[in-house]
Backbone as CSV, one residue per row, in Angstrom:
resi,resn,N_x,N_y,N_z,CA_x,CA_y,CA_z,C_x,C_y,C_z
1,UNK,-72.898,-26.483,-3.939,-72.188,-27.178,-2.874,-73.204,-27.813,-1.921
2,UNK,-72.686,-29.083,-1.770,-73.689,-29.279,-0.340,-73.132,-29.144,1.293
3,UNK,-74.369,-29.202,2.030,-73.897,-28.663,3.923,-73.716,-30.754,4.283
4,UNK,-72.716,-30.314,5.043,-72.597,-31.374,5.811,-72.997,-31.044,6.906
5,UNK,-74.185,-30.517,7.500,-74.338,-30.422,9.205,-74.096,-31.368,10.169
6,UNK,-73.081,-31.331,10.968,-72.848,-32.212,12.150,-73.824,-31.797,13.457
7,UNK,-74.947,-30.739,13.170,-75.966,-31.231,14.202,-76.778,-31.893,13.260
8,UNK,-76.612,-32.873,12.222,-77.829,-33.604,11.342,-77.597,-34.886,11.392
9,UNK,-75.658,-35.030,11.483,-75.287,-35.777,10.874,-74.720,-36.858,11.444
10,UNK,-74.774,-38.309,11.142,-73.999,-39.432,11.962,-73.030,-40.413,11.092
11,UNK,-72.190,-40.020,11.542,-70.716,-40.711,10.440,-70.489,-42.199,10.938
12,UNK,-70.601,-42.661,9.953,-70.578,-44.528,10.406,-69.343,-45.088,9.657
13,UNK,-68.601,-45.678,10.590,-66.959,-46.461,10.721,-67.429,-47.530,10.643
14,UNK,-66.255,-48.231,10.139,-66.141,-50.145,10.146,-65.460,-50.064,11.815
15,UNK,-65.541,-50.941,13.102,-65.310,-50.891,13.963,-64.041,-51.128,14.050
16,UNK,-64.026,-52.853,13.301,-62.314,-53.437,13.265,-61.227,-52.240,12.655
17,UNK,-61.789,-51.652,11.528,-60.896,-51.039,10.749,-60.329,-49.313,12.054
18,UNK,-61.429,-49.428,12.438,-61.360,-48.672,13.797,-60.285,-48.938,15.060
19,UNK,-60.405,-50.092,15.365,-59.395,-50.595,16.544,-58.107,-50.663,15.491
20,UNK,-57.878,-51.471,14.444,-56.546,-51.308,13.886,-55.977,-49.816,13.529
21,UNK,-56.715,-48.743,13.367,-55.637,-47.365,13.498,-55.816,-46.925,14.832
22,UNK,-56.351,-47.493,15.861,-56.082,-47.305,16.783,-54.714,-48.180,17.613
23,UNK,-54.852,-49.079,17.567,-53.587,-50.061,17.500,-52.487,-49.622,16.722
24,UNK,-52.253,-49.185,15.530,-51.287,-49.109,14.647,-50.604,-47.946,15.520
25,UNK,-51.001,-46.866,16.204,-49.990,-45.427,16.912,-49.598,-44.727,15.576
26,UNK,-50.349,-45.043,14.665,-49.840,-44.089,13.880,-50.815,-42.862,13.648
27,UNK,-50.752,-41.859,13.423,-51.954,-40.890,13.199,-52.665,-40.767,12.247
28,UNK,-53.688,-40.956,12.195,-55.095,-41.217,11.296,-56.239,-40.547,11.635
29,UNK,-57.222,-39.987,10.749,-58.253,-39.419,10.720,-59.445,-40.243,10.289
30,UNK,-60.694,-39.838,10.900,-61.997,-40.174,9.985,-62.734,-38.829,9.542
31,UNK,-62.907,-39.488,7.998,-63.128,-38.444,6.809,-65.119,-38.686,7.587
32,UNK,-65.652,-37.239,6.547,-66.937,-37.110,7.148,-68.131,-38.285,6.263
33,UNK,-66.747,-39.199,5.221,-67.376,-40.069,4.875,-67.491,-41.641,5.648
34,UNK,-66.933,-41.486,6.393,-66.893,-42.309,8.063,-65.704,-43.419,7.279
35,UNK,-64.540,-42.662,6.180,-63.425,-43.580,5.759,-62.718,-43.276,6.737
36,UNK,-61.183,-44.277,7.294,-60.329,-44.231,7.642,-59.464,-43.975,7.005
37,UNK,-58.598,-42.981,7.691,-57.163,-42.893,6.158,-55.763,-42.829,7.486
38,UNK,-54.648,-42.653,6.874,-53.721,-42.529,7.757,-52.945,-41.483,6.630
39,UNK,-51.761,-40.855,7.961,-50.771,-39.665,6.851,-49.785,-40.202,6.081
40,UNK,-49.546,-39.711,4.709,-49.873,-38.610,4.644,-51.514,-37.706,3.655
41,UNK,-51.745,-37.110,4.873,-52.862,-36.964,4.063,-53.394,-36.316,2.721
42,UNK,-54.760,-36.066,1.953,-54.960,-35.658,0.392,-55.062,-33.636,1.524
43,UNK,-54.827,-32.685,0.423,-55.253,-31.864,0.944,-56.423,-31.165,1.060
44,UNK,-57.477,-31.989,0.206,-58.682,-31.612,0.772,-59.352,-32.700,1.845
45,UNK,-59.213,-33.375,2.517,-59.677,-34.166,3.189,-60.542,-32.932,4.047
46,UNK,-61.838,-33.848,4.517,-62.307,-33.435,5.638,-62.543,-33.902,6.845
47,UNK,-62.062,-33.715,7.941,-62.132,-34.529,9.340,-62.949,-34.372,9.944
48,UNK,-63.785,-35.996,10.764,-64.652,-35.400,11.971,-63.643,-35.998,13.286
49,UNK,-62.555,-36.471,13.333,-61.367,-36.581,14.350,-60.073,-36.673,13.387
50,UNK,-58.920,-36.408,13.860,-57.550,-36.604,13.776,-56.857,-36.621,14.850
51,UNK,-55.927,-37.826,14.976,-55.457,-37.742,16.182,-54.507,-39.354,16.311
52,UNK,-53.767,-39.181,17.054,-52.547,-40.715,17.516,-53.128,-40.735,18.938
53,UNK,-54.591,-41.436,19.064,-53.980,-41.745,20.665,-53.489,-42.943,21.347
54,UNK,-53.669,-42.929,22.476,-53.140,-44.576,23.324,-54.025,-45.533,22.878
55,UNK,-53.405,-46.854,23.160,-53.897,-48.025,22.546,-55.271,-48.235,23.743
56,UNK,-56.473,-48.028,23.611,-57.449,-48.907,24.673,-58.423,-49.160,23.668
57,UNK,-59.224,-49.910,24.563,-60.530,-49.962,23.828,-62.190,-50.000,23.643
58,UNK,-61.678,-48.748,24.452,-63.110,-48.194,24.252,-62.822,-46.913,23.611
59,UNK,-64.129,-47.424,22.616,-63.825,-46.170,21.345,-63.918,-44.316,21.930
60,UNK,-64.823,-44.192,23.169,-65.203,-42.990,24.120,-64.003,-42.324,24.228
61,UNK,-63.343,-43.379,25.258,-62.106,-43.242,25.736,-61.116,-42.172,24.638
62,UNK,-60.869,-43.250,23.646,-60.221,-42.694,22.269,-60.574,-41.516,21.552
63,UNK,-61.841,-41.185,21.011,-61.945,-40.052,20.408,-62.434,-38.487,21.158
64,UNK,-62.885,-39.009,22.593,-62.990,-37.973,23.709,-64.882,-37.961,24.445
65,UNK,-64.628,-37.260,25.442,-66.305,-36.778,25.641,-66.720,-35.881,24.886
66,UNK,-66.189,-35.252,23.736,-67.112,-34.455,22.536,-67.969,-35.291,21.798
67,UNK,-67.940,-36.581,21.418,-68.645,-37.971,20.448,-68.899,-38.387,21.149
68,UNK,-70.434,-38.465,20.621,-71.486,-39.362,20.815,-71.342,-40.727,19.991
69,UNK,-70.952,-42.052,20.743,-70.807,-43.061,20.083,-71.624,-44.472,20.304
70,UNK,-72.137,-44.849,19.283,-72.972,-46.309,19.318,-72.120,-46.846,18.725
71,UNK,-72.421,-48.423,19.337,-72.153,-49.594,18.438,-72.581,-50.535,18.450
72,UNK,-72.548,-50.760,17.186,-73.598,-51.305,15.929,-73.007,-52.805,15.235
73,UNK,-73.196,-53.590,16.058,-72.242,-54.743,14.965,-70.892,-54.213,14.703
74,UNK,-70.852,-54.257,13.559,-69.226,-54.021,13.035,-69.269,-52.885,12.934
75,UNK,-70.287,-51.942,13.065,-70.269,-50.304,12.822,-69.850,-49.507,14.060
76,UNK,-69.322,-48.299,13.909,-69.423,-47.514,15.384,-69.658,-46.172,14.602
77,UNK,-71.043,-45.927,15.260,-71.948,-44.956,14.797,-71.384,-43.317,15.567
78,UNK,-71.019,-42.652,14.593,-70.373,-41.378,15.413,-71.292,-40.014,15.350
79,UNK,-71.868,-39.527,16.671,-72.223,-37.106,16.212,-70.978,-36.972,16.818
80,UNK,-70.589,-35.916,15.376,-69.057,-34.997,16.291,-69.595,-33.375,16.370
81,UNK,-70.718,-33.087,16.357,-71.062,-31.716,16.676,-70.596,-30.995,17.826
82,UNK,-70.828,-31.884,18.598,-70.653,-31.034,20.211,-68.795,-30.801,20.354
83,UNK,-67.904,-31.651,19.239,-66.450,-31.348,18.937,-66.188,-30.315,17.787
84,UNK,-67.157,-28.922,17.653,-67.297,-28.288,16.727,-65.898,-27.697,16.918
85,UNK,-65.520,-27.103,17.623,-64.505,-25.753,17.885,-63.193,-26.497,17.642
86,UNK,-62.917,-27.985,18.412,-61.912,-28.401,18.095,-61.823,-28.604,16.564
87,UNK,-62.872,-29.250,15.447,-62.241,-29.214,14.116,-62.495,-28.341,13.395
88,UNK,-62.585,-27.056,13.989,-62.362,-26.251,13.284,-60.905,-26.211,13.041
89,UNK,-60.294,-26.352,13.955,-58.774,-26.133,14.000,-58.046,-27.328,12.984
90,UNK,-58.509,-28.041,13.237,-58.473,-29.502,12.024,-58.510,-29.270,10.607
91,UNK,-59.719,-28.619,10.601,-60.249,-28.589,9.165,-59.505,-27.018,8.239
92,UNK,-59.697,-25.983,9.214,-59.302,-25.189,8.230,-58.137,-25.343,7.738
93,UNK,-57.602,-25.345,7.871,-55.744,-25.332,6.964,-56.383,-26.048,5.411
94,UNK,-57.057,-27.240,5.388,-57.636,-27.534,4.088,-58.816,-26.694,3.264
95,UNK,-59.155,-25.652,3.846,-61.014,-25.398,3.896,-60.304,-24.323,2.789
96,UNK,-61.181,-24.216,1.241,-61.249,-22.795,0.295,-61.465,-21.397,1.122
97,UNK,-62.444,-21.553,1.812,-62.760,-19.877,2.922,-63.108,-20.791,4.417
98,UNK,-63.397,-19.808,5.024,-63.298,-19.821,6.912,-64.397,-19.293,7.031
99,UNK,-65.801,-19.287,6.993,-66.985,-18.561,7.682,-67.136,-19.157,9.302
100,UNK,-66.435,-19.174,9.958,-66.971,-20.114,11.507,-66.510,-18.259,12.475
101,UNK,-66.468,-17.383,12.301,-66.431,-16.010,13.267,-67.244,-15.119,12.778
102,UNK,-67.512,-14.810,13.952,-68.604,-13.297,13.642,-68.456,-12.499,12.512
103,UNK,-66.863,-12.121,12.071,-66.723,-11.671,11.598,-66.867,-12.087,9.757
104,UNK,-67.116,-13.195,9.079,-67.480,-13.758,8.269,-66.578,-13.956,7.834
105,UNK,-66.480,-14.667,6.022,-65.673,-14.696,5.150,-64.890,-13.555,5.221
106,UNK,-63.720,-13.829,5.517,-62.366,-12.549,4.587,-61.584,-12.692,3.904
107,UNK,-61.368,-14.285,3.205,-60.207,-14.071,2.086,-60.938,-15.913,1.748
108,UNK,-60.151,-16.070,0.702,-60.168,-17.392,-0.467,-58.801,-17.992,0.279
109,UNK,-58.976,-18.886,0.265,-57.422,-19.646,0.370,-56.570,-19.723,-1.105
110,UNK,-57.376,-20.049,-2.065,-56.950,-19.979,-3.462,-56.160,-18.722,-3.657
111,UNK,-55.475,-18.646,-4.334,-54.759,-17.125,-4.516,-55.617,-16.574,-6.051
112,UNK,-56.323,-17.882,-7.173,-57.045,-17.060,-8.486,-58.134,-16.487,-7.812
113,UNK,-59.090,-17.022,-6.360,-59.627,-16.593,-6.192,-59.731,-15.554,-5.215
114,UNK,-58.940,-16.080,-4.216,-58.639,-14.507,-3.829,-58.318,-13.124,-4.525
115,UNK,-57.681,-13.291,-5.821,-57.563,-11.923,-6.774,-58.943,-11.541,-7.170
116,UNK,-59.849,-12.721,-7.385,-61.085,-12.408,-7.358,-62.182,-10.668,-6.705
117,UNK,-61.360,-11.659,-5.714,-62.586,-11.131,-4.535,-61.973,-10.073,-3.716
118,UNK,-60.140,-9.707,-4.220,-59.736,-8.246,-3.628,-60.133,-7.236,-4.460
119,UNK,-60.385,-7.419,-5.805,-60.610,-6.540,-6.857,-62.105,-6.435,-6.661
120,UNK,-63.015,-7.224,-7.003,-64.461,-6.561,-6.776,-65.100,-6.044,-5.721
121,UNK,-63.928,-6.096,-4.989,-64.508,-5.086,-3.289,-64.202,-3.633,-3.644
122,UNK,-63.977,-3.350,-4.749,-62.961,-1.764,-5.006,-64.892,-1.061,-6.064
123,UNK,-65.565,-2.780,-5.907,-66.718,-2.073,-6.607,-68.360,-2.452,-5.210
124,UNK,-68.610,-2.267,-4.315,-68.559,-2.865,-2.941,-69.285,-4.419,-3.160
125,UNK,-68.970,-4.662,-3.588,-69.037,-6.970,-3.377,-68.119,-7.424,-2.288
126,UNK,-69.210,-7.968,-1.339,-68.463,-8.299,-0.352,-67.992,-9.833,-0.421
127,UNK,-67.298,-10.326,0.178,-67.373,-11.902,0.112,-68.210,-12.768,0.537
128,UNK,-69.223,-12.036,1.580,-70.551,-12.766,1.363,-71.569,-12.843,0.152
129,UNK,-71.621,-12.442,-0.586,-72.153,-12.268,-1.861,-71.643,-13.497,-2.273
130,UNK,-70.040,-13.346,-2.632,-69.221,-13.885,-3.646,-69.529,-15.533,-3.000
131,UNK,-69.242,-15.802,-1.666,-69.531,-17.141,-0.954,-70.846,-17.859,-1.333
132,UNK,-71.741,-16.885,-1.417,-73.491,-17.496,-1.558,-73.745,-17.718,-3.316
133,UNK,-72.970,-16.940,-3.904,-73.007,-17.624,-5.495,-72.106,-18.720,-5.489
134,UNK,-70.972,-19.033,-5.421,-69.903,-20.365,-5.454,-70.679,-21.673,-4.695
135,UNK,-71.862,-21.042,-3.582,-72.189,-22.519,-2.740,-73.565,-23.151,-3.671
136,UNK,-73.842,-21.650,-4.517,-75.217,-22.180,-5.549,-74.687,-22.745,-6.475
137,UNK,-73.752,-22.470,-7.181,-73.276,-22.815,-8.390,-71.937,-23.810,-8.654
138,UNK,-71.229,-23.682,-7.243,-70.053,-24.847,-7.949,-70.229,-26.295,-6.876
139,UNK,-69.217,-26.875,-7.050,-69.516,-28.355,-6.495,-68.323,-28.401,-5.481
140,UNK,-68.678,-28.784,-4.473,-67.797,-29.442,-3.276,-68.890,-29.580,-1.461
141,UNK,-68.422,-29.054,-0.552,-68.920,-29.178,0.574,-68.529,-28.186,1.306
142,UNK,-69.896,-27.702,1.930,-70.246,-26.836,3.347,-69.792,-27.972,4.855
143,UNK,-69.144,-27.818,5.369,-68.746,-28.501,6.257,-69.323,-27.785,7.824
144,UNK,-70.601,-27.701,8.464,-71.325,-26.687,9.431,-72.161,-27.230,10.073
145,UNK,-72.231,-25.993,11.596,-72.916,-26.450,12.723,-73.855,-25.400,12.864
146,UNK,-75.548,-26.045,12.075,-76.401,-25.439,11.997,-77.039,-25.460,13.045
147,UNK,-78.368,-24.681,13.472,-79.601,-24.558,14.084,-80.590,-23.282,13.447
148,UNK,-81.518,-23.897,13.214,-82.822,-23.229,12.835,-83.045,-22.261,13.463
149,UNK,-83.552,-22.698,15.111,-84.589,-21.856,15.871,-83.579,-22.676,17.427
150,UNK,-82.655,-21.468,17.891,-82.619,-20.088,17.287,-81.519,-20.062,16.321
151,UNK,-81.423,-19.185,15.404,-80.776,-19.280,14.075,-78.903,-19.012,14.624
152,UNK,-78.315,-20.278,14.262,-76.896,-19.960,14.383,-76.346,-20.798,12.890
153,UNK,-74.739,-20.257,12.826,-74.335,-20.992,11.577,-73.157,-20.953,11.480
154,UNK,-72.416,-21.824,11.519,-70.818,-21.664,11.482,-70.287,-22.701,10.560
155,UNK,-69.222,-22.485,9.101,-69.110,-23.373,8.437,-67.807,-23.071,8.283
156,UNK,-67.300,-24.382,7.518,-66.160,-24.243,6.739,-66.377,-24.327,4.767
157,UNK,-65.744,-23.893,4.275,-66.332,-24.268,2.870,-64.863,-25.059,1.557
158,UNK,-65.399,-25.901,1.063,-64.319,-26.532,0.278,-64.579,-26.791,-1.426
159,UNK,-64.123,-26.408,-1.820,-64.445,-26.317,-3.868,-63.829,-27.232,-3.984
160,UNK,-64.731,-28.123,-4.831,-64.133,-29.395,-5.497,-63.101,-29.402,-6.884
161,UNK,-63.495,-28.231,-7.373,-62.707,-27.546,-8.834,-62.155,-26.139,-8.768
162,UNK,-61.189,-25.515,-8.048,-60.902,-24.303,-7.972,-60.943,-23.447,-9.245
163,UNK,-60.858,-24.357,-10.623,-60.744,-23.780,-11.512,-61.875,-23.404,-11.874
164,UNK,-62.846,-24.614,-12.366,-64.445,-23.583,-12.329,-64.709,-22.807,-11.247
165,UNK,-64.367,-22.903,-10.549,-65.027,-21.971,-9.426,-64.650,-20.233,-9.844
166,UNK,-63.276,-20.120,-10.128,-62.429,-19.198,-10.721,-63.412,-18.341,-12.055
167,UNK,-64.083,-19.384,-12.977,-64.816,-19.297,-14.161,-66.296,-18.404,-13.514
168,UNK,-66.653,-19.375,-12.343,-68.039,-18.787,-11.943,-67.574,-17.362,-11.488
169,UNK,-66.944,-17.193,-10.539,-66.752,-15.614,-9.742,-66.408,-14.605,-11.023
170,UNK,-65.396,-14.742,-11.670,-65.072,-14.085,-12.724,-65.680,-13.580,-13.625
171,UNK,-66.904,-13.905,-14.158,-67.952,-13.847,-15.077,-68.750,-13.064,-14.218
172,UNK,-69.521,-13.639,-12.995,-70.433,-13.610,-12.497,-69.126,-11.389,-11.900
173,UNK,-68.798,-11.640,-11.492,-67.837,-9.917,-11.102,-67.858,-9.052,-12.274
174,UNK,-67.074,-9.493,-13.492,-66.909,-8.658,-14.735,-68.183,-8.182,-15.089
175,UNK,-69.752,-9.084,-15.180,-70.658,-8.475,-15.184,-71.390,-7.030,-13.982
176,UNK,-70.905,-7.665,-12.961,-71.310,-6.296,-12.278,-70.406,-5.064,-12.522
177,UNK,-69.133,-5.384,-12.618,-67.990,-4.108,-13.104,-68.746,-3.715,-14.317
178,UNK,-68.970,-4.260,-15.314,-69.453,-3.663,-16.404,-70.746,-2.863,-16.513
179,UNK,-71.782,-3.587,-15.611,-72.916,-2.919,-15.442,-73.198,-1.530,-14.433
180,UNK,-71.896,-1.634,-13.599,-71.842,0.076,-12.553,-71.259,0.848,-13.405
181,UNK,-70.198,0.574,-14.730,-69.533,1.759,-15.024,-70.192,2.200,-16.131
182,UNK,-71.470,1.110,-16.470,-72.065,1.595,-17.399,-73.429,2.530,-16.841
183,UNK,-73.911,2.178,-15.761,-75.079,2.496,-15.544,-75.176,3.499,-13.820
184,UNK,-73.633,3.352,-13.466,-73.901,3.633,-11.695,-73.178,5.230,-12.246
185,UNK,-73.680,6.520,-11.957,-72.666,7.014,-11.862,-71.459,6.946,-10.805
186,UNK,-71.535,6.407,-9.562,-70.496,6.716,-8.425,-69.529,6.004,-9.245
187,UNK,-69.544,5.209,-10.099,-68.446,4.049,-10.672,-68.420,4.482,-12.339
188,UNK,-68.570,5.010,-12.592,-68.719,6.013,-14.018,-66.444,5.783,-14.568
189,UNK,-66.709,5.453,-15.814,-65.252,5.654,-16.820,-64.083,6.186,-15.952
190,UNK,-65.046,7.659,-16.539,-63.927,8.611,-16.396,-63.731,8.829,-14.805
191,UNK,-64.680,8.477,-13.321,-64.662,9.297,-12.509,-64.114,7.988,-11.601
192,UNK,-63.434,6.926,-11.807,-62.932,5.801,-11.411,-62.107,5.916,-10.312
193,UNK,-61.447,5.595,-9.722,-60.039,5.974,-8.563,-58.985,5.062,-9.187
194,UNK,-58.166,5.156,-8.728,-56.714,4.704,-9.404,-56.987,3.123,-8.814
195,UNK,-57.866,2.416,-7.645,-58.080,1.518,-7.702,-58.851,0.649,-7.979
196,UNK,-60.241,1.400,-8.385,-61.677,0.998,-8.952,-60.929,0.654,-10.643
197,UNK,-59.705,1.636,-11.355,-59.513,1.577,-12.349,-58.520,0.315,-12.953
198,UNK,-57.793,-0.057,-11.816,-57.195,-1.535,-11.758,-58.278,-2.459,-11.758
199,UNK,-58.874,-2.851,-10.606,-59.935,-3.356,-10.728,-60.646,-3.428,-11.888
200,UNK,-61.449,-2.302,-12.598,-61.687,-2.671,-13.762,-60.871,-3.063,-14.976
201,UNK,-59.511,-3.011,-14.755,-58.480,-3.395,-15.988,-58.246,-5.109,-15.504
202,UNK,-58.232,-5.231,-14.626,-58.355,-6.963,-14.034,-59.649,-7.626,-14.486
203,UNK,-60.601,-7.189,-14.685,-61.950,-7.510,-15.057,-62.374,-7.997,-17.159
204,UNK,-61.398,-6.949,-17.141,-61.060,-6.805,-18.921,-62.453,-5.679,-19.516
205,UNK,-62.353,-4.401,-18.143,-63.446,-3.571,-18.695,-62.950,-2.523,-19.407
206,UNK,-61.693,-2.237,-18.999,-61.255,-1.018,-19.385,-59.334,-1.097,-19.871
């Protein structure tokens, strides 16, 4: 997967195409590919605004004091970082997982993958694990408001193929189920719990 950091990043609009969904009153977003779209929207879209506001024209005015805005000829050069908190609220309802709270990843939006990732917690895989293999291995976008020094990180995350993604976790789990009950005793056959033993019958170990 790749990070879209909006402290990196500057999303560039056609201006005109800009004033006409602003003019139109109808509600429209800009994707973090600096497209315009109007509703109804795809459900993975990703937003760096959504919103119907009043007709003016100044673009400030319109998308708020969170954007930083230039303009560029026909371009209007957008940072929506400092509007982190508001799209969060935007974005998740579309987002595969939610990492933006202290508290981290806790569930898949997917329901194949959420079965995933309730069953291999019964062997302790947390969903940070499960999150950091899917962002190495499958394809879509980290949508996050990084900093280095000092180290902060808050993302949203989106799978472009739920179904491979399903393929990667699944494989990548059944191998560790297979390798604790072969090799861990705490996770041993016979000494299983009635839910380690589902878990491994979901896995196709036992």
């Amino acid at each position: 997967m790749k990070k879209f950091n909006l402290f990196n990043e500057i999303i560039i609009t056609n201006k005109q195409k800009l004033l006409t969904a602003i003019n139109s009153k109808k509600l429209f977003g800009i994707c973090i590919e600096g497209n315009i779209i109007y509703e109804p929207f795809a459900d993975n879209e990703i937003f760096i605004y959504k919103g119907q506001p009043e007709i003016v024209e100044d673009f400030k005015k319109v998308l708020g004091r969170n954007y930083q805005l230039v303009e560029d000829g026909d371009r209007v050069l957008i940072k929506a970082f400092s509007n982190w908190q508001e799209l969060i609220g935007i974005n998740t309802p579309n987002s595969s997982y939610d990492d933006t709270t202290a508290d981290g990843v806790g569930e898949f939006a997917d329901k194949s993958l959420e079965d995933i990732g309730w069953h291999i917690a019964e062997f302790s895989v947390d969903y940070r694990t499960l999150v950091e293999l899917l962002e190495e291995k499958c394809e879509g976008t980290v949508l996050c408001i990084e900093q280095v020094e000092p180290y902060q990180f808050s993302g949203l995350g989106y799978l472009s193929d739920n179904k491979h993604a399903k393929e990667v976790l699944f494989d990548y789990c059944k191998a560790i189920v297979k390798d604790k009950t072969e090799n861990d005793p705490d996770f041993s056959i016979d000494g299983l719990t009635d839910d380690e033993e589902d878990a491994a019958k979901f896995f196709g170990i036992v």
